[in-house]
N, C-alpha and C positions, 0 to 999 in steps of 0.2 A: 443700943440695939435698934432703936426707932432709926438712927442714922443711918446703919448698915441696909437696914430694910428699903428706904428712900433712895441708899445710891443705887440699890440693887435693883427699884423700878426706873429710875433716872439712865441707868447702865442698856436699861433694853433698848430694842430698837423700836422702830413703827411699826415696824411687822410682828414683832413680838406683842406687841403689844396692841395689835387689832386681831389674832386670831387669840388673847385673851377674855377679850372683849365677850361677854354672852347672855343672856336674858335671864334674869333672876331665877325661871324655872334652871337652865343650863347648870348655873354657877351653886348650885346647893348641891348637887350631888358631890361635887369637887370638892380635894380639898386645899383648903386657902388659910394663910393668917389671918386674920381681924382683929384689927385694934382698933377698940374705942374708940371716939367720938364725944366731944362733949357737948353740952347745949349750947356753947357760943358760937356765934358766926364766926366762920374761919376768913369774911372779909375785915374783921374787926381791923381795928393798924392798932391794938395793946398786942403784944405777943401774948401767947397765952405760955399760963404758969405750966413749969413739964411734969406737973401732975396728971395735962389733961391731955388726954392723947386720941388725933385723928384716926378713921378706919381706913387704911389702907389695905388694897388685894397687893399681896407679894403671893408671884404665882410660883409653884413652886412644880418641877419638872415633873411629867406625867408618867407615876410609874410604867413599867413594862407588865404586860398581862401574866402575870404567874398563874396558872392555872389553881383556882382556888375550890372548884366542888372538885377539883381530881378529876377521877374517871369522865362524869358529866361534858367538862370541858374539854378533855381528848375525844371522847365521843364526837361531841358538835364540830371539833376540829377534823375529827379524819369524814364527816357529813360533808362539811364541806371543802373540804379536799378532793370526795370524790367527786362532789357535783363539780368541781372546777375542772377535773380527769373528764368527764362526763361532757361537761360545753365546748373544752377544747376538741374532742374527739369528734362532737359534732361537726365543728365548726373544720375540721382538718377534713371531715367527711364532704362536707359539704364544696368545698374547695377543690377537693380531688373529683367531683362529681362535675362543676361547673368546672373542672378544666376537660375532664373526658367530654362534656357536650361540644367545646368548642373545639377541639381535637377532630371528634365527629363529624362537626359541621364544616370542619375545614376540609377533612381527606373526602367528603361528599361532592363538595363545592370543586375542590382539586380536579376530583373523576370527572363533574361535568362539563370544567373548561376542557379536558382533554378529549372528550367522548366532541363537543364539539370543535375542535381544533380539526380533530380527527376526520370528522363528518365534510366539514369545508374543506379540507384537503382532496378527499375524495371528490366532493363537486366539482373542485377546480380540474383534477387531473380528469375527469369526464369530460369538462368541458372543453379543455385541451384538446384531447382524444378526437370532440367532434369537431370543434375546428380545425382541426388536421387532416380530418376526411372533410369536410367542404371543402378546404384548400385546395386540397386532391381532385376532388371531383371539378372544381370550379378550374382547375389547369386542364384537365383530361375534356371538359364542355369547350372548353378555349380552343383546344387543342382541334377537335372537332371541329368548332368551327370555321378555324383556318383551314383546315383543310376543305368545308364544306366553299368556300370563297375561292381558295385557289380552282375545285373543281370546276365552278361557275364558272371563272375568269380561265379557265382553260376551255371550257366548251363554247364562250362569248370569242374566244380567240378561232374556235376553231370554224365557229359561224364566221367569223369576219372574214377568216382565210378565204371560207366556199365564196360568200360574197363578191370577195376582190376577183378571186378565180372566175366565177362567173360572169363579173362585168366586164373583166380582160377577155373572156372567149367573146362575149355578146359584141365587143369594141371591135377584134378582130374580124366575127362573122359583118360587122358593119362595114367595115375598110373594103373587105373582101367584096362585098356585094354589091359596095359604091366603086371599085374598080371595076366591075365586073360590068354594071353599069355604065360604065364612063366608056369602056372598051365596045360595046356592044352599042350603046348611041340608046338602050333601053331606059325607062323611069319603072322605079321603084311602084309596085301599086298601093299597097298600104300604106305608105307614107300619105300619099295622094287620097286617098281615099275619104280621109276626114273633112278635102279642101271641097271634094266635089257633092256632098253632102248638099 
């Protein structure tokens, strides 16, 4: 029996055998085999006689909680049943609440890039607008003042015309008067007039 018990700790694993493991308060509530122990050192090298037997913990599988006050126990079981109904619900609430903020925050955010998308568009088509009347206006000042230039340069023409007109008669009455002169054997008096000064 001692053997079966030894293969049966020898059998477990590391892990079985470190969440065995527990603090003497721990390990008394549990329950465990124990066997004996004698007064000799178990370093001894006599074997000892198999009268005298070590205490070995053979753990032995931890029942399932069968509900032992009854009622009591179903009680405290549906307590906390509903407190776990209770935190989930919060915690579902809370979830659906912190996704409605960001929902919120987002279809907020949405309208303002639009409201200004919207605004800039307007400015631009404004400012379109006015630069399309400067354009206008600045063709129509242009326009004006080609024409204010040709007027000049037609009134500059028409001075030069009288001009030429004028100095062709002045040139003619000159010829005329110096024939006239030449034919008559007379001098001019004006001309003369500067010399006798």
């Amino acid at each position: 029996m001692v053997e079966e018990e030894q293969k049966k700790v020898d059998e477990q694993t590391p892990e079985d055998q470190k969440t065995e493991e527990h603090t003497p308060e721990d390990s008394a509530p549990e329950d465990k085999s124990l066997v004996p122990v004698s007064d000799h050192k178990l370093s001894d090298t006599k074997p000892s006689p198999p009268d005298e037997k070590a205490i070995v913990p053979v753990a032995t599988p931890a029942p399932e909680k069968k509900p032992s006050g009854g009622s009591i126990d179903r009680d405290a079981e549906l307590v906390r049943v509903e407190q776990e109904k209770k935190l989930a619900l919060v915690k579902a609430w809370e979830e659906n609440e912190k996704t409605k903020a960001e929902n919120k925050a987002c279809k907020k955010l949405s309208a303002i890039e639009s409201w200004e998308n919207t605004k800039k568009a307007e400015i631009e088509a404004e400012l379109r607008k006015i630069e399309e009347k400067l354009e206008k206006k600045k063709a129509e000042y242009a326009e004006k003042m080609k024409n204010k230039v040709a007027e000049i340069h037609k009134a500059a023409e028409e001075k030069r015309a009288m001009i030429e007109a004028q100095k062709g008669e002045e040139i003619l009455k000159a010829e005329e008067y110096a024939a006239k002169y030449r034919a008559t054997g007379g001098t001019p008096k004006k001309a003369f007039a500067c010399f006798s000064c």
